[in-house]
N, C-alpha and C positions, 0 to 999 in steps of 0.2 A: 124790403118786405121779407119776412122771416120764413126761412123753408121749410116748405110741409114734410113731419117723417113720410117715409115709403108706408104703403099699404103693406100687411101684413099678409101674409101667399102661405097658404098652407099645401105641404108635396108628401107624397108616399113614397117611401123608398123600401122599393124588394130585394133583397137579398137572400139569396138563397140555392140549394140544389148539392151537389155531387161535384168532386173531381177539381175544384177551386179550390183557393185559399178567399172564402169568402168573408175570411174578419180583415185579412188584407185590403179588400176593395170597399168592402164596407166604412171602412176607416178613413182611407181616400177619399171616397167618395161625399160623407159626412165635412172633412178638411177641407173641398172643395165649396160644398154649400154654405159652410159657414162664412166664406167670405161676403153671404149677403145675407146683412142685420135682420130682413123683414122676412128669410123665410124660417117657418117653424115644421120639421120632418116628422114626421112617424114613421117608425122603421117595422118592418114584420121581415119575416124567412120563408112565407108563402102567400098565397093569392087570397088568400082569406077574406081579407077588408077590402075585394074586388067590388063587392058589392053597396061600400058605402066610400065612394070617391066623388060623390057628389061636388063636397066642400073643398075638395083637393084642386090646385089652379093643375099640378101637373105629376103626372109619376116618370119616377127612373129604375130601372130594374138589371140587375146584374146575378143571373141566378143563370143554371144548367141541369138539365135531367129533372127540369119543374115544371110538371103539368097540373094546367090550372083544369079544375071541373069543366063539365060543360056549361053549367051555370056560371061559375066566375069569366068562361070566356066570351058568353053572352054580354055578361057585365061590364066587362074591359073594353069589347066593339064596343058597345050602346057609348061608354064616356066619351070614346074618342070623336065617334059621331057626332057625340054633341058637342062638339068645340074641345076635350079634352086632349093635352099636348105629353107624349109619353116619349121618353128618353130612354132608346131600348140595347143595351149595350150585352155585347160578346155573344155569352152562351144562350139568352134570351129564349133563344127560337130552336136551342137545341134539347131533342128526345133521342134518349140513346137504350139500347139494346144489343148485351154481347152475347154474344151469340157462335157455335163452333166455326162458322164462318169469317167471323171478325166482328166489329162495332156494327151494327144495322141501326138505321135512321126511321123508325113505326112512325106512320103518318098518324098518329095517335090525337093531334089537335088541330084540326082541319081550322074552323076558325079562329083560333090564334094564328097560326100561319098568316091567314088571310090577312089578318089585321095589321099584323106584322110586317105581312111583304113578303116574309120568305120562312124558312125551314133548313137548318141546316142540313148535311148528309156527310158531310166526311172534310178530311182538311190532310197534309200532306205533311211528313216532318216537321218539325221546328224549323227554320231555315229563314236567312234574310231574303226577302221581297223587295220593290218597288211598289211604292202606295203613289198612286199620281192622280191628279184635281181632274174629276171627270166636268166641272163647273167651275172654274175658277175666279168668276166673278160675281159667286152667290155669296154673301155674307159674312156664311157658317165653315168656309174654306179660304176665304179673297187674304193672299200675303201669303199664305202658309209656302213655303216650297215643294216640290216631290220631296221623298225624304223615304230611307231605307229601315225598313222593320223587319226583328224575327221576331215570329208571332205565329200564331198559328190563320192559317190562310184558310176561312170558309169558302167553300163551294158547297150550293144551295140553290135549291127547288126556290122559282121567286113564283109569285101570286099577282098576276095580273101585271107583270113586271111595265107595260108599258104606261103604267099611271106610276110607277116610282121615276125619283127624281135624282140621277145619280150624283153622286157628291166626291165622294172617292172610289176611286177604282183599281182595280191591279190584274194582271195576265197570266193566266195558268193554263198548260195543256200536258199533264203528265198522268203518273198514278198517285193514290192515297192509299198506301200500302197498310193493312191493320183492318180497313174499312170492306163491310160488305158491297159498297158500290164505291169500287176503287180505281175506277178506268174514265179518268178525266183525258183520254189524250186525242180527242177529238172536241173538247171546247174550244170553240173561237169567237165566243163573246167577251167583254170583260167581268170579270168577277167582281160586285159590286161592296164595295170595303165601307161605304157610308153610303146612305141613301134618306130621303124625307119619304114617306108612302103617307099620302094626303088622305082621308077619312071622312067624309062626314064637312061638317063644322071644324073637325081638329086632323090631328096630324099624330104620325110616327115619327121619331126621328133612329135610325138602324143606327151603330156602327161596331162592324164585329172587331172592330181590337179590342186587346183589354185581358189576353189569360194572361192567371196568374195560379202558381201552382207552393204549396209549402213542403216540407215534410212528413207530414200526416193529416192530406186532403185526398188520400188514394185509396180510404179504405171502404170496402173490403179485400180491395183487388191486393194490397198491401199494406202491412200497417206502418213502413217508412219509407217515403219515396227518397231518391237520396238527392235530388237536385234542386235547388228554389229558382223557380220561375217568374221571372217580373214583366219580360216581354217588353209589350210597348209602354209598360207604367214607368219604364228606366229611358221614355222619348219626351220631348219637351212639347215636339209639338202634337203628341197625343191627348199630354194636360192641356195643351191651348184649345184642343176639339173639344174636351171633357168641358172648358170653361165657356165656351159658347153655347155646347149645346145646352147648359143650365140658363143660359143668358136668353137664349129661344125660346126653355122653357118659360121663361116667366115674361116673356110677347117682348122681349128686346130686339131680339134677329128674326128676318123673314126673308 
């Protein structure tokens, strides 16, 4: 019997924001997708087309210092609710504000937060971590090993944290030097590195790896940063995360 093509998946992918090299992960991220025939992307650099994801089986977003309206995040809840499956990587969930104090984290989008899970507030040096399988025999993690990243480590306001679903995890109790709330050294939870946050009919899928920094993604603050940052994009088993959670998207992994 002669096999039927794959159904055609139509996905939105956000790219966008501040403080990235977002044609670096854009690019990636694109080379990733293309590995499967049947989806066709539309790419935007903000929320705009929040409001017509109707058609879309799923979105992935990779943007920083991007707040959507109140209307687009009206929008973005209501899809996931209804069954829509969103791949929310790195800066996703981060609003920044510098300020003489250092970087401040403005609760500026209350329901994207929600939607999301969480909110960033601040992260700690560059510096290698420990990323370890908070579920090691979910899926979207089963085989991977712990495995050591420098990256930049969120710590974050989570939203209803006991309905997420921790995926990876890592331990931090120090300062975030730079940052307006920069006294983590009294956490003793784990810091959740990947997580699913269920919705509705659909799903979030978190995972804050993923900076990525060039030469002239700092401005205004500067117009040539002098170091290029790859971070976890130079880990193999970060591409492995990146390839499942495309695989999830499109109702492969549960």
């Amino acid at each position: 019997m002669a096999q039927q093509n794959p159904q055609r998946m139509d996905a939105q992918l956000v790219i966008g924001g501040r403080y990235h090299d977002m044609d670096f992960a854009r690019l990636e991220l694109l080379k990733l997708l293309a590995e499967h025939q049947q989806i066709r992307v539309r790419v935007s650099a903000d929320y705009r087309d929040a409001e017509d994801l109707g058609d879309c089986r799923f979105l992935i977003t990779y943007t920083c210092d991007l707040a959507p309206s109140e209307a687009e995040q009206g929008a973005l809840s209501r899809w996931v609710e209804s069954g829509g499956r969103w791949l929310a990587l790195h800066g996703t969930n981060a609003l920044l504000e510098f300020t003489e104090a250092g970087v401040a984290a403005p609760r500026g989008f209350p329901l994207l937060a929600r939607t999301l899970g969480s909110q960033f507030i601040a992260h700690p040096p560059i510096q290698p971590y420990a990323v370890e399988l908070a579920d090691p025999g979910h899926p979207l993690v089963r085989g991977i090993e712990p495995f050591e990243t420098d990256d930049e480590l969120y710590l974050c306001e989570y939203h209803e944290r006991e309905a997420l679903h921790p995926l990876l995890h890592t331990h931090f109790a120090g300062m975030a030097p730079g940052f307006v709330e920069e006294d983590w050294r009294g956490a003793t939870a784990p810091h959740l590195v990947m997580y699913l946050r269920p919705l509705g009919a659909g799903a979030v899928l978190y995972n804050t790896l993923g900076h990525c920094r060039g030469h002239y993604d700092m401005r205004p603050a500067m117009d040539y940063y002098p170091q290029i940052e790859r971070c976890s994009w130079e880990k193999p088993q970060f591409y492995e995360l990146l390839r499942r959670g495309i695989r999830w998207c499109m109702g492969e992994l549960d």
